[in-house]
C-alpha positions in Angstrom: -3.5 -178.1 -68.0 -7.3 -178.4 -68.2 -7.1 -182.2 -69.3 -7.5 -185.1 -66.9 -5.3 -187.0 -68.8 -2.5 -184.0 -68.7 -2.7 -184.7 -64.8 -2.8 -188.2 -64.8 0.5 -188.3 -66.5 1.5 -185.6 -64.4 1.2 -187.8 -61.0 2.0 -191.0 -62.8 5.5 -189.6 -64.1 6.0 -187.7 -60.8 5.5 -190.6 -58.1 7.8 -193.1 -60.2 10.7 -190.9 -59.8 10.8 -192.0 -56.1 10.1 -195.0 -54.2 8.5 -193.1 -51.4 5.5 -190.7 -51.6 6.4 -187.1 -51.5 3.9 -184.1 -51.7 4.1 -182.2 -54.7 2.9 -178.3 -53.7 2.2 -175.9 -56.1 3.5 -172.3 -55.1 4.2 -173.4 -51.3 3.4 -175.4 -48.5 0.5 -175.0 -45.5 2.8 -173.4 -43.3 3.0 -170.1 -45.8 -1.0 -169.9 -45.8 -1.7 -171.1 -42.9 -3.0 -168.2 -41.3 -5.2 -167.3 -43.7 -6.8 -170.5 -43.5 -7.1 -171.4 -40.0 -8.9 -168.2 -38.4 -11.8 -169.0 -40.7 -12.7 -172.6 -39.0 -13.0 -171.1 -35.7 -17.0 -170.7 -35.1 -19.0 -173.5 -36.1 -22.2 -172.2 -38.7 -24.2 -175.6 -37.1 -23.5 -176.9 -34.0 -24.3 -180.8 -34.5 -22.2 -181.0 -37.6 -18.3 -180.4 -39.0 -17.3 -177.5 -40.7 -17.0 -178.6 -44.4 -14.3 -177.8 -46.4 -13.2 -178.0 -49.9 -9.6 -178.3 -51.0 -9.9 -178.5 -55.1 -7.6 -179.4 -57.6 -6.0 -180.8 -54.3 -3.2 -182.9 -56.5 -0.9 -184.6 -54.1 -0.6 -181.4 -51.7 -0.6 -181.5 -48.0 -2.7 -178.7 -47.4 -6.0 -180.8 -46.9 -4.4 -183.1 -44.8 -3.0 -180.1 -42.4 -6.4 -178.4 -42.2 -7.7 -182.3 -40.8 -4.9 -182.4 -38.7 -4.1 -179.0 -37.2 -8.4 -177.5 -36.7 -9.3 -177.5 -33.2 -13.0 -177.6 -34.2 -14.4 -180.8 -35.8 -13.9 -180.7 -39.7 -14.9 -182.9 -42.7 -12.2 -181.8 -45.0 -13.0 -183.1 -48.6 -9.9 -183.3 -50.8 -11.5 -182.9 -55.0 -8.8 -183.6 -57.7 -10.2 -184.6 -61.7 -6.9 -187.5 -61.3 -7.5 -190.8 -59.9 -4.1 -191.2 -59.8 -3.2 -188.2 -57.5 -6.6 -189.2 -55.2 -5.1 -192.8 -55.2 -1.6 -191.8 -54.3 -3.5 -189.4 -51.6 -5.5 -191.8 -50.1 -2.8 -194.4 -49.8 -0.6 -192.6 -48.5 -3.0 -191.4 -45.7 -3.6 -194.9 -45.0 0.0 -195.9 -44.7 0.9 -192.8 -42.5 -2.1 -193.0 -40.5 -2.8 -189.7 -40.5 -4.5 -188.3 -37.1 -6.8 -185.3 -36.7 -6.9 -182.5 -34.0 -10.0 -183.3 -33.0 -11.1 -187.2 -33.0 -14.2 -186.4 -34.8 -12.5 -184.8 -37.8 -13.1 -186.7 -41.3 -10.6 -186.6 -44.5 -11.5 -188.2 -47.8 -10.1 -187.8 -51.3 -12.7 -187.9 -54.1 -12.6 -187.7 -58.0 -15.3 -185.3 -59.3 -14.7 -182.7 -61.5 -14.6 -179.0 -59.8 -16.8 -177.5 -62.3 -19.6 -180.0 -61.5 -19.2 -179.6 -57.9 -22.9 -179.4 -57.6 -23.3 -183.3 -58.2 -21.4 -184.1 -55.1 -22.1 -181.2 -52.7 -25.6 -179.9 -51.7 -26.1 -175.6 -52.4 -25.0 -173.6 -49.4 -23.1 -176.6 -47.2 -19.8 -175.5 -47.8 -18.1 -173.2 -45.1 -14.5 -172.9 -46.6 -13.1 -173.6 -50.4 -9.1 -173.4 -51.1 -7.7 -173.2 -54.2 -4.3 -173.2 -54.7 -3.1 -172.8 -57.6 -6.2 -174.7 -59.5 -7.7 -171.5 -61.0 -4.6 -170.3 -62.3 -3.7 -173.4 -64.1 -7.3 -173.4 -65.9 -6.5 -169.7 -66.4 -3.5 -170.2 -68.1 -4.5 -172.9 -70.4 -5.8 -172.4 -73.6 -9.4 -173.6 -73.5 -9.4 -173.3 -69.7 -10.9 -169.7 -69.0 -14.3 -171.2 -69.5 -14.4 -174.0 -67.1 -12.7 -171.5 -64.5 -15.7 -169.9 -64.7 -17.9 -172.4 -64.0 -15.7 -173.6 -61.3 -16.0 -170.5 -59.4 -19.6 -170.5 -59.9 -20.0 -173.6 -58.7 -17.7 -172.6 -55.6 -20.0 -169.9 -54.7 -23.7 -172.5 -55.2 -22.2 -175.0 -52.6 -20.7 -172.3 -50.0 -22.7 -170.8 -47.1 -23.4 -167.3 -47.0 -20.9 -167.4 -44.1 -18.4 -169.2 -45.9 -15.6 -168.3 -48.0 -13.4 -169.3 -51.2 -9.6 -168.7 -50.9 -7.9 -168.3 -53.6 -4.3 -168.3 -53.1 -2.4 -167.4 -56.7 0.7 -165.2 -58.3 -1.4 -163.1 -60.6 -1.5 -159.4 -60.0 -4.5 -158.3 -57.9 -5.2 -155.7 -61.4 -5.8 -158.4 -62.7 -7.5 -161.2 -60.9 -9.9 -158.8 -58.9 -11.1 -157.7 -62.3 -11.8 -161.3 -63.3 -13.2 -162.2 -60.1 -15.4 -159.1 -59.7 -17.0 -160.0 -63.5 -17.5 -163.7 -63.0 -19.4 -163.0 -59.9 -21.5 -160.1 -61.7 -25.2 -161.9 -61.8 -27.5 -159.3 -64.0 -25.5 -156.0 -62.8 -25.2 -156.5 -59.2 -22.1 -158.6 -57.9 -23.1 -162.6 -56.6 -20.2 -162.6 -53.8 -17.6 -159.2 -52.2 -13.9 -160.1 -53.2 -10.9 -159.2 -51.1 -7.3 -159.3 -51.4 -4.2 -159.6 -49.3 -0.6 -160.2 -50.1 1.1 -163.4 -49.2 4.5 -162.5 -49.8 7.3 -162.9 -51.8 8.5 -166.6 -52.3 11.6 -166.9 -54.7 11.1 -163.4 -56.2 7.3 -164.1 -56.8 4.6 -162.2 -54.9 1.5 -164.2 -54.0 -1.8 -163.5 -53.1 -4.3 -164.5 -51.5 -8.2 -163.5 -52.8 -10.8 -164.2 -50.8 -14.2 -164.6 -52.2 -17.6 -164.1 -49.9 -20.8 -164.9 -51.0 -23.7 -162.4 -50.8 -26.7 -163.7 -48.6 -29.6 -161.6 -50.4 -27.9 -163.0 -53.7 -28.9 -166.6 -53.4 -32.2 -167.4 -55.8 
């Protein structure tokens, strides 16, 4: 689940089933996390520009979209999947529907890089909100895939502000991911970023949660 090509054939096999585009979500929809989301693009960090935000390993989900169309404040939501076929089902789709945002100076685009080498496309501390749903746990969970999640995360917390914020929303127990979390973040003994949980809730007998990562300010070099 750490392969392009795994994904490609994922999103290939997965839009010829139907003849009309359909989001595929991974846990849930917008609507479940929406309100852990939203709150945080209510103050602008610079007043001239959008809020930036980050939806990696975005696949076909809606949640990017949403964010562009439900934010009062002006955003420049950036939608990063490693398939060009789910970023070119994505961005014709958003064509076709014509897609509108919230506020008219909103921005939505659907790029290809890959999220460990989020550096090449994104300048350090420019980011003010990173989702993640689902992508960590799918590198997680696959067999060479603990290493790049590291990097990933890294990488998350180089291009976020010090007033920004990674969400990651996931089913593995807070024992657990808070201890990953809190070791990948670790820089020579003193931790990078504070960690946080809170509970989602239960979806089809699976609890969900949603960790939210917060970069240090006296921790950038």
């Amino acid at each position: 689940m750490d392969k392009k090509a795994t994904w490609d054939r994922f999103y290939t096999e997965s839009s010829s089933r139907t003849s009309t585009f359909k989001h595929f979500e991974w846990f849930f929809s917008f609507d479940a996390v929406r309100d852990f989301i939203m709150p945080l693009l209510q103050t602008k960090s610079h007043p001239d520009a959008p809020l930036q935000v980050l939806d990696i390993g975005c696949g076909t989900s809606a949640v990017g979209p949403c964010i562009y169309r439900h934010s009062p404040l002006p955003v420049r939501v950036t939608c990063v999947d490693i398939s060009h076929i789910a970023v070119r089902l994505m961005q014709e789709h958003v064509r076709a529907k014509a897609v509108q945002p919230h506020n008219l100076s909103s921005q939505l685009e659907f790029v290809e890089p890959d999220c460990a080498q989020l550096h090449k496309c994104f300048s350090p501390s420019t980011v003010d909100l990173i989702v993640d749903k689902g992508t960590t746990d799918a590198l997680l969970r696959s067999k060479e895939g603990t290493g790049k999640a590291c990097l990933v995360l890294k990488q998350c917390l180089k291009v976020l502000r010090s007033s920004g914020s990674l969400l990651q929303f996931s089913d593995e127990d807070p024992d657990a991911r808070l201890l990953w979390l809190e070791t990948v973040v670790r820089e020579q003994g003193v931790l990078a970023a504070d960690v946080q949980v809170q509970e989602v809730g239960e979806l089809r007998g699976i609890s969900y949660y949603c960790y939210q990562v917060t970069p240090r300010p006296h921790s950038r070099g």
